[in-house]
mmCIF file of the N, C-alpha and C atoms, coordinates in Angstrom:
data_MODEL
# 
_entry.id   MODEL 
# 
loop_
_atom_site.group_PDB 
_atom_site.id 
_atom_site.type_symbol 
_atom_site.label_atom_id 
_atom_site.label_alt_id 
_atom_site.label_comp_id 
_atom_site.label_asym_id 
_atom_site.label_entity_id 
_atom_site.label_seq_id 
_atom_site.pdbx_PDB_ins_code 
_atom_site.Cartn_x 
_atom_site.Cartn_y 
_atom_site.Cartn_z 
_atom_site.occupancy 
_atom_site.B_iso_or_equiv 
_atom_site.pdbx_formal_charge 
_atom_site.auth_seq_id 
_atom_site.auth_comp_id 
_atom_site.auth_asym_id 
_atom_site.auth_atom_id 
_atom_site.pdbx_PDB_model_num 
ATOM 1   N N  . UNK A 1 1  ? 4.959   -30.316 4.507   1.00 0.00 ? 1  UNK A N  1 
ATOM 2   C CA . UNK A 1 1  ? 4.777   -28.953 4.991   1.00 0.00 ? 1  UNK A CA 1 
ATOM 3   C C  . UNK A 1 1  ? 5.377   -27.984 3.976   1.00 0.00 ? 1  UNK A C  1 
ATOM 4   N N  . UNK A 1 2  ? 4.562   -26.991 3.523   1.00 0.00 ? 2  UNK A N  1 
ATOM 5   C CA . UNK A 1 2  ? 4.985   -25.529 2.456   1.00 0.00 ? 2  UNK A CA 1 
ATOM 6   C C  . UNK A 1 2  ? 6.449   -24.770 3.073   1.00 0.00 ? 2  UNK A C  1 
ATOM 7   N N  . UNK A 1 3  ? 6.658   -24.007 2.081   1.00 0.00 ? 3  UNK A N  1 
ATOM 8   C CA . UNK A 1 3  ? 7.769   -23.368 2.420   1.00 0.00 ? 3  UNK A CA 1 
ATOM 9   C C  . UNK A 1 3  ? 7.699   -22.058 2.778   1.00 0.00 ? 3  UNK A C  1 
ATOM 10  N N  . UNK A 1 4  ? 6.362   -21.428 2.778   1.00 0.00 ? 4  UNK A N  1 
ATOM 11  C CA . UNK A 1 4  ? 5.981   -20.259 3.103   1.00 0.00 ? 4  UNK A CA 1 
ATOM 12  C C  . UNK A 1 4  ? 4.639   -19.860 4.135   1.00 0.00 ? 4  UNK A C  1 
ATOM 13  N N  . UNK A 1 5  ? 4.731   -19.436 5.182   1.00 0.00 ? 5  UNK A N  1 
ATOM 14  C CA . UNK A 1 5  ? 4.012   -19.209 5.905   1.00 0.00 ? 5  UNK A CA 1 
ATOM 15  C C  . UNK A 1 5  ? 2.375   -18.536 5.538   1.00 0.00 ? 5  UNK A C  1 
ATOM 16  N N  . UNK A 1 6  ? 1.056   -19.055 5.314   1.00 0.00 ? 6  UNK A N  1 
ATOM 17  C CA . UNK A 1 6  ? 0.375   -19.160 4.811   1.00 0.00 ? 6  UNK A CA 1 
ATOM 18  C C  . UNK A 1 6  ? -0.412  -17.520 5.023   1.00 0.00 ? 6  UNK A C  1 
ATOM 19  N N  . UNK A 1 7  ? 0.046   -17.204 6.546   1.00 0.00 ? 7  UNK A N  1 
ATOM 20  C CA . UNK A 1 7  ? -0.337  -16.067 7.694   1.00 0.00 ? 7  UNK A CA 1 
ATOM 21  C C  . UNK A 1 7  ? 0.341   -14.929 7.011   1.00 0.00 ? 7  UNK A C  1 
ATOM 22  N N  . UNK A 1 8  ? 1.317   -14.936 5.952   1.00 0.00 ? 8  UNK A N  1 
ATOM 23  C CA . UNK A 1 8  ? 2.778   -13.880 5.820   1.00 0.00 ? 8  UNK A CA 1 
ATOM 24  C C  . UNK A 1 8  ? 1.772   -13.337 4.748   1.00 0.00 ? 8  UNK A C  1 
ATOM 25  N N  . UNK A 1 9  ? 2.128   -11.464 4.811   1.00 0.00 ? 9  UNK A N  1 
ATOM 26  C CA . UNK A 1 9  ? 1.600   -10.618 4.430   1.00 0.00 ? 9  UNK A CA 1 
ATOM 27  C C  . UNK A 1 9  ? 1.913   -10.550 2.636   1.00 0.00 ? 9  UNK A C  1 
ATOM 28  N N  . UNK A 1 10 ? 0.831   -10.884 1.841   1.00 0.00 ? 10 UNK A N  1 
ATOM 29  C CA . UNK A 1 10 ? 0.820   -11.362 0.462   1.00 0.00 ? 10 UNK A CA 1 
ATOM 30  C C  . UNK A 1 10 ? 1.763   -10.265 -0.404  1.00 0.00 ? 10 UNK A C  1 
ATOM 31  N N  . UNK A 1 11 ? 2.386   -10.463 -1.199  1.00 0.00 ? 11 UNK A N  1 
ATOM 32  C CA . UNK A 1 11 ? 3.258   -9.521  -2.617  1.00 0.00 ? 11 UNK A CA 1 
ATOM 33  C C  . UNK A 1 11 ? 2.231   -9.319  -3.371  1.00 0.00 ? 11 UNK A C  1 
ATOM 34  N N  . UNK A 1 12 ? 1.184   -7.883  -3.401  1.00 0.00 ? 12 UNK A N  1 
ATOM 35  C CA . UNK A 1 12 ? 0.889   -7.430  -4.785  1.00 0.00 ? 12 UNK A CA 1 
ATOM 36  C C  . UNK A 1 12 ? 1.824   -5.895  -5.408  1.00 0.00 ? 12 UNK A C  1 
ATOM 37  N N  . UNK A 1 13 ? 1.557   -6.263  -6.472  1.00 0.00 ? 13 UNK A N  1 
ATOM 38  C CA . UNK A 1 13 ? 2.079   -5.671  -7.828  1.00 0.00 ? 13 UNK A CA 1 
ATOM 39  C C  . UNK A 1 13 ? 1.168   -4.399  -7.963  1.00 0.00 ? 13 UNK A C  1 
ATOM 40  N N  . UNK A 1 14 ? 1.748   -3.151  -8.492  1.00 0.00 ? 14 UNK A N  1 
ATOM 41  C CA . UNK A 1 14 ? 0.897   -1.986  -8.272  1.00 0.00 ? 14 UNK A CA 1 
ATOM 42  C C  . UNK A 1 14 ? 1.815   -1.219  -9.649  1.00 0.00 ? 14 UNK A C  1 
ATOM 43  N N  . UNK A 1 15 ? 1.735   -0.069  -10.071 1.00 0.00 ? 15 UNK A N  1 
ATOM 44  C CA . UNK A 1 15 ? 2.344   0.795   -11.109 1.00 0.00 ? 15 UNK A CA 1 
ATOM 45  C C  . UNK A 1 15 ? 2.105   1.975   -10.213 1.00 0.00 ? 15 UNK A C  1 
ATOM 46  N N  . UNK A 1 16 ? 3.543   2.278   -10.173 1.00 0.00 ? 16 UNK A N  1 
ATOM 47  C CA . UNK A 1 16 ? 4.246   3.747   -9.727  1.00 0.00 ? 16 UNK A CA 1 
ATOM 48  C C  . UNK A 1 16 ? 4.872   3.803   -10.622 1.00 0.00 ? 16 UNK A C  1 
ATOM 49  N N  . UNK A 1 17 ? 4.475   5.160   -10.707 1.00 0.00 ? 17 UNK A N  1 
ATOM 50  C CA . UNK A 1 17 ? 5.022   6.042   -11.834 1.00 0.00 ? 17 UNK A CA 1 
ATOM 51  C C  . UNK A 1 17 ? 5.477   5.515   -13.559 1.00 0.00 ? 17 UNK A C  1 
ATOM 52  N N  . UNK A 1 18 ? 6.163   4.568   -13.755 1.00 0.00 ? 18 UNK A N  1 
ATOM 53  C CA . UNK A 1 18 ? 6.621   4.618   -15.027 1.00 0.00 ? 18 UNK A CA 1 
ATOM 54  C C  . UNK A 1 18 ? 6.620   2.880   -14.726 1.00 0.00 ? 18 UNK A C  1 
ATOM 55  N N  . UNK A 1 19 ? 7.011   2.037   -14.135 1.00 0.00 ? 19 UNK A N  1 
ATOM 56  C CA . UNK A 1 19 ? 7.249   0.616   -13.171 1.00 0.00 ? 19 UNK A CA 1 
ATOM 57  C C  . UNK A 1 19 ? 6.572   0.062   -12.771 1.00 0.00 ? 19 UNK A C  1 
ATOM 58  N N  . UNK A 1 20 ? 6.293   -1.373  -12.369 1.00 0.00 ? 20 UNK A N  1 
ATOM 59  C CA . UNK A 1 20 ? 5.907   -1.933  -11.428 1.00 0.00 ? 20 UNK A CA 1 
ATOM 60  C C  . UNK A 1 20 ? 6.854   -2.151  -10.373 1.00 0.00 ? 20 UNK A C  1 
ATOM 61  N N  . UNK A 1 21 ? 6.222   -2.041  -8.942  1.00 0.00 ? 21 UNK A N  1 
ATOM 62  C CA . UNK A 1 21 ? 6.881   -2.768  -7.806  1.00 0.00 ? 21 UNK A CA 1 
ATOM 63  C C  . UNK A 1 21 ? 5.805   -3.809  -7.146  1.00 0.00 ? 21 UNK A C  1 
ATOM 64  N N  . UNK A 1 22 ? 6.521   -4.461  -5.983  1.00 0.00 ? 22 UNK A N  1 
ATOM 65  C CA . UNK A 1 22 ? 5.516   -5.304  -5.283  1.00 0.00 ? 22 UNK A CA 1 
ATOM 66  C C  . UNK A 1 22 ? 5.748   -4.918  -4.289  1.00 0.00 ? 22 UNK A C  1 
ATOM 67  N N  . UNK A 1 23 ? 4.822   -4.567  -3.463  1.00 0.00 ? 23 UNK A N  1 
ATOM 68  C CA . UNK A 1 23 ? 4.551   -4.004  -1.931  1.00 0.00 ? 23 UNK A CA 1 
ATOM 69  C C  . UNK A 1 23 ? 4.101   -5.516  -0.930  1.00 0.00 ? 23 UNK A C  1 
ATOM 70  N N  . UNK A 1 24 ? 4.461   -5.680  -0.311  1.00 0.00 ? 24 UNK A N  1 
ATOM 71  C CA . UNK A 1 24 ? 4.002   -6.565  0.729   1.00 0.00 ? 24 UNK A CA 1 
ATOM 72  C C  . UNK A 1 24 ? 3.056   -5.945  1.836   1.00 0.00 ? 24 UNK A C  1 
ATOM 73  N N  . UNK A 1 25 ? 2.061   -6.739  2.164   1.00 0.00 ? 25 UNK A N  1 
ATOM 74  C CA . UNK A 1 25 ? 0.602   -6.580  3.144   1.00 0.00 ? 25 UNK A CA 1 
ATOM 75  C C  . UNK A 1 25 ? -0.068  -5.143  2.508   1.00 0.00 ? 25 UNK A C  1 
ATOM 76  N N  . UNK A 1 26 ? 0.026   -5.262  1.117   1.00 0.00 ? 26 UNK A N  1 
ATOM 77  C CA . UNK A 1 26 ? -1.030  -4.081  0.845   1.00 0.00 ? 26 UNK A CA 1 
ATOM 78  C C  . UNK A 1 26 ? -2.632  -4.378  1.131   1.00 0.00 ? 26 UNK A C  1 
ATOM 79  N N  . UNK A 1 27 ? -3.298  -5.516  0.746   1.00 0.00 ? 27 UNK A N  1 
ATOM 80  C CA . UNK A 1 27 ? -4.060  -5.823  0.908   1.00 0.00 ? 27 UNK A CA 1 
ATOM 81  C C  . UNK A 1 27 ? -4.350  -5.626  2.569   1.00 0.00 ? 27 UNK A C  1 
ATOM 82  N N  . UNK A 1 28 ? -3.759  -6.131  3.564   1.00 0.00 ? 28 UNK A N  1 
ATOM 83  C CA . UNK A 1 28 ? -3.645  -5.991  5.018   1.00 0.00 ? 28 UNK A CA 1 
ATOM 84  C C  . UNK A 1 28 ? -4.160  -4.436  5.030   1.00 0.00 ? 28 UNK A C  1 
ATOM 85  N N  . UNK A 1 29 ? -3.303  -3.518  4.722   1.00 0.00 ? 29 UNK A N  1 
ATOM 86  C CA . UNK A 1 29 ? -3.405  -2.193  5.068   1.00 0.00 ? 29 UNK A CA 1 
ATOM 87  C C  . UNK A 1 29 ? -5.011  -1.784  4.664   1.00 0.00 ? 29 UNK A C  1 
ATOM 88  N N  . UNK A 1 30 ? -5.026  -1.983  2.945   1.00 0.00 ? 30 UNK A N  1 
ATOM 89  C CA . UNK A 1 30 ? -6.155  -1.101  2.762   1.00 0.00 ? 30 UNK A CA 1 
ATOM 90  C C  . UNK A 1 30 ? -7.583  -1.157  3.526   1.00 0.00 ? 30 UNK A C  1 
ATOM 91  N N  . UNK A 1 31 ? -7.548  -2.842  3.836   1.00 0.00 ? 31 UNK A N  1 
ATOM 92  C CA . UNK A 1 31 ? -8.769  -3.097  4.913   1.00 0.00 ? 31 UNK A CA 1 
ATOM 93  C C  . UNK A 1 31 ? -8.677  -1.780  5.767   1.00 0.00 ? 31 UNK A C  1 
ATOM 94  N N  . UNK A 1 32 ? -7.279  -1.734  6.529   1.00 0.00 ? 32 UNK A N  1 
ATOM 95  C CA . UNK A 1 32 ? -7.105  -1.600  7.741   1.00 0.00 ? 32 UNK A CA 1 
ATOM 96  C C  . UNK A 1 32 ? -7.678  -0.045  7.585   1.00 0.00 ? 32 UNK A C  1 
ATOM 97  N N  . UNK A 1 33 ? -6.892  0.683   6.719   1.00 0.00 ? 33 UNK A N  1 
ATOM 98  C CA . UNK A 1 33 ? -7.103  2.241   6.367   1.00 0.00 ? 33 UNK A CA 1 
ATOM 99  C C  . UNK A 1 33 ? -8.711  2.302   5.983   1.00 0.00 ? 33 UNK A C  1 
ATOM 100 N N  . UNK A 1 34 ? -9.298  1.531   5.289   1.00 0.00 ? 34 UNK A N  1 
ATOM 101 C CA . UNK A 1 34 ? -10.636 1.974   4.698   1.00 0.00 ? 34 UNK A CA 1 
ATOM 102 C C  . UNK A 1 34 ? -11.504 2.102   6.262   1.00 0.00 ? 34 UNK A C  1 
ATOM 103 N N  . UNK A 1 35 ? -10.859 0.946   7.067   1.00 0.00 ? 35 UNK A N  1 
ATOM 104 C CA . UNK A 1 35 ? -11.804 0.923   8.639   1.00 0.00 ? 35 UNK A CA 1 
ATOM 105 C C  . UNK A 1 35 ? -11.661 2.250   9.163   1.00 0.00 ? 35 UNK A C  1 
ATOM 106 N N  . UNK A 1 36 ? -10.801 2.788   8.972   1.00 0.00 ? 36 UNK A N  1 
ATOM 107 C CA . UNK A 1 36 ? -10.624 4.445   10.076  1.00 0.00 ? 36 UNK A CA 1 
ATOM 108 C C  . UNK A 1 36 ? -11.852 5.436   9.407   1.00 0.00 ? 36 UNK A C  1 
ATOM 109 N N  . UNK A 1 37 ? -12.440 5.156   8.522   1.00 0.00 ? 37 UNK A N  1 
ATOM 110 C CA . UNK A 1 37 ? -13.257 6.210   7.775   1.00 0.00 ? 37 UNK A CA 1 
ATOM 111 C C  . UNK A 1 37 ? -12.610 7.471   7.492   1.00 0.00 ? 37 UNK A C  1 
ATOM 112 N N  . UNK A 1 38 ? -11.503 7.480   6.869   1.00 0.00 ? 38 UNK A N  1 
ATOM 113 C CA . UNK A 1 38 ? -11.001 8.755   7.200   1.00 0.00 ? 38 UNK A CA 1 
ATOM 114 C C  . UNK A 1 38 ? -11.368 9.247   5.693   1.00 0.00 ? 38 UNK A C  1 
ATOM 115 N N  . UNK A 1 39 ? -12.293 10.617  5.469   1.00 0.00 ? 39 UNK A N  1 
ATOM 116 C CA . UNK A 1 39 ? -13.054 11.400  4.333   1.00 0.00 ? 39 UNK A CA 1 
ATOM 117 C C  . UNK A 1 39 ? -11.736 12.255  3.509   1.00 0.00 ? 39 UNK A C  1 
ATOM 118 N N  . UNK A 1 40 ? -10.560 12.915  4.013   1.00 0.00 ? 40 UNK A N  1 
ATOM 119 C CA . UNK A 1 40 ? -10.119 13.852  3.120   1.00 0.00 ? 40 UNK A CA 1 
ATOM 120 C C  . UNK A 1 40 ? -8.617  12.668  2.434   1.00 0.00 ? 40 UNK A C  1 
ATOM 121 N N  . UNK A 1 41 ? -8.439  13.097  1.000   1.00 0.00 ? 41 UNK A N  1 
ATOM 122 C CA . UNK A 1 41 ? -7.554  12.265  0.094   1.00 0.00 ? 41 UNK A CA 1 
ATOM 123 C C  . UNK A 1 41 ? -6.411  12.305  0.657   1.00 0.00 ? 41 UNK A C  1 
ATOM 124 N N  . UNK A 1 42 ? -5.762  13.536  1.124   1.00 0.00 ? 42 UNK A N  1 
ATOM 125 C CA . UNK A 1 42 ? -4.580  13.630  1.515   1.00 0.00 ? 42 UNK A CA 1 
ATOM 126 C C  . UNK A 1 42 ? -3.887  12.676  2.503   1.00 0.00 ? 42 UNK A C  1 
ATOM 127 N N  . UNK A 1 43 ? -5.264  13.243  3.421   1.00 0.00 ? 43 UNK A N  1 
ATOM 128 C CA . UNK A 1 43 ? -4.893  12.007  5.401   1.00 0.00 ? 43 UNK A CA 1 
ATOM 129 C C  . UNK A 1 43 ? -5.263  10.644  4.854   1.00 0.00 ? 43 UNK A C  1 
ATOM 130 N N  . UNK A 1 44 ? -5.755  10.058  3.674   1.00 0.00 ? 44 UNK A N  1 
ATOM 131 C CA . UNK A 1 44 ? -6.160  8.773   3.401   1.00 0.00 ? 44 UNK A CA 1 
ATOM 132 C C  . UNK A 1 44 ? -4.613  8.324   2.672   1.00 0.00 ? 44 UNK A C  1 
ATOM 133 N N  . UNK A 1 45 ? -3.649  9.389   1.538   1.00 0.00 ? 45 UNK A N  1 
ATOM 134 C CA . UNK A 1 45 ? -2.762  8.943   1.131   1.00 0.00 ? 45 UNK A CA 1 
ATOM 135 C C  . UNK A 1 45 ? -1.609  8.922   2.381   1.00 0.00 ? 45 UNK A C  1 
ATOM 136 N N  . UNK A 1 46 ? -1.520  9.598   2.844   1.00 0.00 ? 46 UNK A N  1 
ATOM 137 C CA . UNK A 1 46 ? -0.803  9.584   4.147   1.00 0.00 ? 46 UNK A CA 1 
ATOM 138 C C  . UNK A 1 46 ? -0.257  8.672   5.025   1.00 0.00 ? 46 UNK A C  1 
ATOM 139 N N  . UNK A 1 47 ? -1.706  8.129   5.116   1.00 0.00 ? 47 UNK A N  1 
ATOM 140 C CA . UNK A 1 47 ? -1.916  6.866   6.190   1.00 0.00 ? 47 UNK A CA 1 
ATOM 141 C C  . UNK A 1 47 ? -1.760  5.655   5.778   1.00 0.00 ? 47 UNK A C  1 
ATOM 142 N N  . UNK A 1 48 ? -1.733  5.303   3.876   1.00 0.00 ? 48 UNK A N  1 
ATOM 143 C CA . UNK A 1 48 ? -1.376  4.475   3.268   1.00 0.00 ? 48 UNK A CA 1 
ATOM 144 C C  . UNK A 1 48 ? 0.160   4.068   3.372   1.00 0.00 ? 48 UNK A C  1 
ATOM 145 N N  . UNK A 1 49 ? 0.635   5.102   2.902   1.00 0.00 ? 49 UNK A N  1 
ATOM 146 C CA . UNK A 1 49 ? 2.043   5.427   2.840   1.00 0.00 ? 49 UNK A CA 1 
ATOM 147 C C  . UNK A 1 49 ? 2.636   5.301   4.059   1.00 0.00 ? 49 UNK A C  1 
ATOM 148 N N  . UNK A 1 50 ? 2.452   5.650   4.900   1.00 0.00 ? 50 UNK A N  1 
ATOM 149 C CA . UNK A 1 50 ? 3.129   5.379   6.304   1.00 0.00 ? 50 UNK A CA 1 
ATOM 150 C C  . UNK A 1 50 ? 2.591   4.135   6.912   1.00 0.00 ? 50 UNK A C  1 
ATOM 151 N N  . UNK A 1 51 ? 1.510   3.159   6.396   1.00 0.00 ? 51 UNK A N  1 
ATOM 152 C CA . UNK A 1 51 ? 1.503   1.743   6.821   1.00 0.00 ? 51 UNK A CA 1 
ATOM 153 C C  . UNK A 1 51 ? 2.047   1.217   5.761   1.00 0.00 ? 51 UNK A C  1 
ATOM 154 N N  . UNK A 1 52 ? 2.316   1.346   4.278   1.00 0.00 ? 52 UNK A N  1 
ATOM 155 C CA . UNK A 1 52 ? 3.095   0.285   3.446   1.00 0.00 ? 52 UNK A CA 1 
ATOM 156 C C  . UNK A 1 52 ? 5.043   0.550   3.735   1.00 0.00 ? 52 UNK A C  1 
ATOM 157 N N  . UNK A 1 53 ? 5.194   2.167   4.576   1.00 0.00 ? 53 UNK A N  1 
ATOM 158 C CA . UNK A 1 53 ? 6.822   1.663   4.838   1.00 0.00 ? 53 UNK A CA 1 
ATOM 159 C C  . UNK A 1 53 ? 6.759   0.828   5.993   1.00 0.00 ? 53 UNK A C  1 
ATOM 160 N N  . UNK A 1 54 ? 5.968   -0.025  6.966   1.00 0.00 ? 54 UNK A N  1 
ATOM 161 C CA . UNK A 1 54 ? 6.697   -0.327  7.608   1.00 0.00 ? 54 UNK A CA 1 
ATOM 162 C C  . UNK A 1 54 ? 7.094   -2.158  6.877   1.00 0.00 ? 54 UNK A C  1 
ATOM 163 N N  . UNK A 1 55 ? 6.552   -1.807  6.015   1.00 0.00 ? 55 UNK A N  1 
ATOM 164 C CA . UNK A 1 55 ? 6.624   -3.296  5.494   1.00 0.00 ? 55 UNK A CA 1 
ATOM 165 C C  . UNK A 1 55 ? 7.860   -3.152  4.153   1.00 0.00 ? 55 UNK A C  1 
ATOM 166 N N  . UNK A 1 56 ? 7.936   -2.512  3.963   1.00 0.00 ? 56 UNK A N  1 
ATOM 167 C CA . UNK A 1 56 ? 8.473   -2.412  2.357   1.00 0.00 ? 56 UNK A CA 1 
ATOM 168 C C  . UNK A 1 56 ? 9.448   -0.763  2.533   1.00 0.00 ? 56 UNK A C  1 
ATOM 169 N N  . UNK A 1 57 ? 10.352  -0.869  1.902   1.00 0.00 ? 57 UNK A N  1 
ATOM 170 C CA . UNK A 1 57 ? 11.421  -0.029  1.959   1.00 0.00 ? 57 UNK A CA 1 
ATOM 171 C C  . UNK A 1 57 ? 11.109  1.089   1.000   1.00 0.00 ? 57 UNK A C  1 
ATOM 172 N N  . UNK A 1 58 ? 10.628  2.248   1.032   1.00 0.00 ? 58 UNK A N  1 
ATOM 173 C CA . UNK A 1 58 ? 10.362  3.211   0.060   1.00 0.00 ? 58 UNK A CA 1 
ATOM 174 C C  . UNK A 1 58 ? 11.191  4.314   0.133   1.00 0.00 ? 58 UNK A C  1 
ATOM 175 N N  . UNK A 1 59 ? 12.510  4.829   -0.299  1.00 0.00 ? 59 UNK A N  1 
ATOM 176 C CA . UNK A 1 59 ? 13.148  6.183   -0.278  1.00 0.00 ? 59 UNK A CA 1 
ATOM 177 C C  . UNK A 1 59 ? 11.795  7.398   0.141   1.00 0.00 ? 59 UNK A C  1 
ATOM 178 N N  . UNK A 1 60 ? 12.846  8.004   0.511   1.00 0.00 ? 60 UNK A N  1 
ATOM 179 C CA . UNK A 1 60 ? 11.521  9.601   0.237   1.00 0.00 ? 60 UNK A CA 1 
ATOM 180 C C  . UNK A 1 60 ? 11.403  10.119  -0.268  1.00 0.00 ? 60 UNK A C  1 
ATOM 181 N N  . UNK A 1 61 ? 12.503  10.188  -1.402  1.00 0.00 ? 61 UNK A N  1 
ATOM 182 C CA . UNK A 1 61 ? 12.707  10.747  -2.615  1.00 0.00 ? 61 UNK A CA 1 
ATOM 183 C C  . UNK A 1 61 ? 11.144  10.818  -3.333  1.00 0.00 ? 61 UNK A C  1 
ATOM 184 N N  . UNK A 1 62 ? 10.702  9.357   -3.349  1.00 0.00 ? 62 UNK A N  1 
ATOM 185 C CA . UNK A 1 62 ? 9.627   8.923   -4.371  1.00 0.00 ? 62 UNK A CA 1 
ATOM 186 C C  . UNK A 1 62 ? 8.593   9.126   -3.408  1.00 0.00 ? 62 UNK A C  1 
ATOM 187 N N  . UNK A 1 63 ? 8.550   9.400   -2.351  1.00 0.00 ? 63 UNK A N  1 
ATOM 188 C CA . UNK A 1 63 ? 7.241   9.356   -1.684  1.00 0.00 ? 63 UNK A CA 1 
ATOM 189 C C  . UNK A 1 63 ? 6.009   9.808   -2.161  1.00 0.00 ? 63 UNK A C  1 
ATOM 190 N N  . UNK A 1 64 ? 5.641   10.921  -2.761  1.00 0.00 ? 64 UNK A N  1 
ATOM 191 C CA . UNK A 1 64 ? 4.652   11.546  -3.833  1.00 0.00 ? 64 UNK A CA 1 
ATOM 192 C C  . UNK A 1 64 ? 4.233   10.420  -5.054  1.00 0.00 ? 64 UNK A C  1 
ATOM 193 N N  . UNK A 1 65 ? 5.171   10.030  -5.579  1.00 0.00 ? 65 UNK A N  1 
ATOM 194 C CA . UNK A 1 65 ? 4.234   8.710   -6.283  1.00 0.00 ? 65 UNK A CA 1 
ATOM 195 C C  . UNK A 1 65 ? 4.126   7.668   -6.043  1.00 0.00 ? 65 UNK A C  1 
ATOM 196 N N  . UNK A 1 66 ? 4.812   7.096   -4.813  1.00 0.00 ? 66 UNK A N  1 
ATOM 197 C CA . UNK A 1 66 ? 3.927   5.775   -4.197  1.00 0.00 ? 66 UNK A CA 1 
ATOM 198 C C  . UNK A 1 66 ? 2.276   6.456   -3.605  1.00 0.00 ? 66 UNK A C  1 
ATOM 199 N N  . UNK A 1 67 ? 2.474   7.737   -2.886  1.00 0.00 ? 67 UNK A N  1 
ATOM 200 C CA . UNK A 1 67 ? 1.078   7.822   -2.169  1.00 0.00 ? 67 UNK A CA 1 
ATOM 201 C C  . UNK A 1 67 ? -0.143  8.196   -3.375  1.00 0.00 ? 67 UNK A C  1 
ATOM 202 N N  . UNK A 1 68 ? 0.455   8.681   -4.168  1.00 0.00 ? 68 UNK A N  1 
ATOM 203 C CA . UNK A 1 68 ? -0.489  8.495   -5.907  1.00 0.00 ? 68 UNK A CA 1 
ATOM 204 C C  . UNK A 1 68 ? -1.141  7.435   -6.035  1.00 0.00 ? 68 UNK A C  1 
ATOM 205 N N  . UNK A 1 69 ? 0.014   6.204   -6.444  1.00 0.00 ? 69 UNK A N  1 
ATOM 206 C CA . UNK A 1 69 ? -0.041  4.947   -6.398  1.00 0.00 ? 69 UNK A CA 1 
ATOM 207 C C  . UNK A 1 69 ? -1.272  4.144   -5.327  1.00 0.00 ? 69 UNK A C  1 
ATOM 208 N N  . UNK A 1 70 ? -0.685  4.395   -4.484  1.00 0.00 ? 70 UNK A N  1 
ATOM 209 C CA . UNK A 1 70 ? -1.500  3.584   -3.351  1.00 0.00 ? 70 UNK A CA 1 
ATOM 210 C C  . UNK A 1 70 ? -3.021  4.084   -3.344  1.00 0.00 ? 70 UNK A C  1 
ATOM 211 N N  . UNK A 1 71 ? -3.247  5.547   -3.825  1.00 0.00 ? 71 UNK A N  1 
ATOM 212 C CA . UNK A 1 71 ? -4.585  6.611   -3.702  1.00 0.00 ? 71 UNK A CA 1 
ATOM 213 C C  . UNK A 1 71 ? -4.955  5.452   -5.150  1.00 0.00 ? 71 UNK A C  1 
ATOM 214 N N  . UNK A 1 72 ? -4.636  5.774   -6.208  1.00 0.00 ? 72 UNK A N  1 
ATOM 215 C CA . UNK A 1 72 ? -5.205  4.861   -7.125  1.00 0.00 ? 72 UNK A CA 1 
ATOM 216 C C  . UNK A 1 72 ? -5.486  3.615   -6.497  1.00 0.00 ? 72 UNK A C  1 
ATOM 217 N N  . UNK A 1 73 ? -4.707  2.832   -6.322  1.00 0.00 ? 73 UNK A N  1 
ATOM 218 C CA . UNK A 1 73 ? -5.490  1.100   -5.954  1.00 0.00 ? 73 UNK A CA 1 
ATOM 219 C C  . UNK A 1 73 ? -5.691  1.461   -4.897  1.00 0.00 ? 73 UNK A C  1 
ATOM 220 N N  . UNK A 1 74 ? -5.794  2.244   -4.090  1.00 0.00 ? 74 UNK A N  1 
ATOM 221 C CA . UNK A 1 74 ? -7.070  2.267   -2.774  1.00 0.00 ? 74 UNK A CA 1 
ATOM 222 C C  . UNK A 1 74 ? -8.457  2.027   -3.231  1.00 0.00 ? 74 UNK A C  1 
ATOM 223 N N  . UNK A 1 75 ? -8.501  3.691   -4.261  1.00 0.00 ? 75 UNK A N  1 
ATOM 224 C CA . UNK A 1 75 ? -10.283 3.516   -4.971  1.00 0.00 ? 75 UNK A CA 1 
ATOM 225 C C  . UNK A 1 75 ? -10.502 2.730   -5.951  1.00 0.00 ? 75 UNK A C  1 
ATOM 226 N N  . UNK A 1 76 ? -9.482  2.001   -6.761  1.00 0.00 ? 76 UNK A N  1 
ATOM 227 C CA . UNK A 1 76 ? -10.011 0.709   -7.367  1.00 0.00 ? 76 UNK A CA 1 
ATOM 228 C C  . UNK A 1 76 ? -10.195 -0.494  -6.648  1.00 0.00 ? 76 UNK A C  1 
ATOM 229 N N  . UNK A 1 77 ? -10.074 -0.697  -5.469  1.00 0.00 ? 77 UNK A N  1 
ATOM 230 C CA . UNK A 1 77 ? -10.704 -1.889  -4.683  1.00 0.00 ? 77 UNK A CA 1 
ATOM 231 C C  . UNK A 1 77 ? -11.944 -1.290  -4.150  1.00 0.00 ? 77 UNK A C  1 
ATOM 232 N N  . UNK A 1 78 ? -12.876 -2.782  -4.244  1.00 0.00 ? 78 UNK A N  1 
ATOM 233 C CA . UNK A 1 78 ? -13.938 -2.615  -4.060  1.00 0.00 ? 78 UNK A CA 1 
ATOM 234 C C  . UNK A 1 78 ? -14.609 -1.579  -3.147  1.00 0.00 ? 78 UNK A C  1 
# 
């Protein structure tokens, strides 16, 4: 038997700002966000950002370039 739960929300790698970090269940989210159809950039970075903190610890300091971040690899997935 593995040592990691097969179900547990995957680590990808993204570039904020100057860095890489790894966000956990990004993949999870963006499904989830692309399903709401939601049309304006802002309420789409928004809604990113407030489903990747509940997984992953983001100050608020930086909040403006994770939701950058996340707006970029939102529209580079398919």
């Amino acid at each position: 038997m593995g040592c990691c739960d097969p179900k547990a929300p995957r680590l990808i790698s993204i570039r904020v700002g100057d860095g890489q970090v790894g966000l956990r269940g990004l993949d999870i989210i963006v499904e989830a966000v692309r399903g709401l159809d939601l049309q304006k950039e802002e309420e789409i970075k928004q809604e990113l950002l407030s489903r990747v903190k509940l997984f992953n610890y983001i100050p608020d300091s930086v909040n403006g370039k994770y939701a950058e971040a996340l707006w970029e690899y939102y529209n580079g997935q398919g």
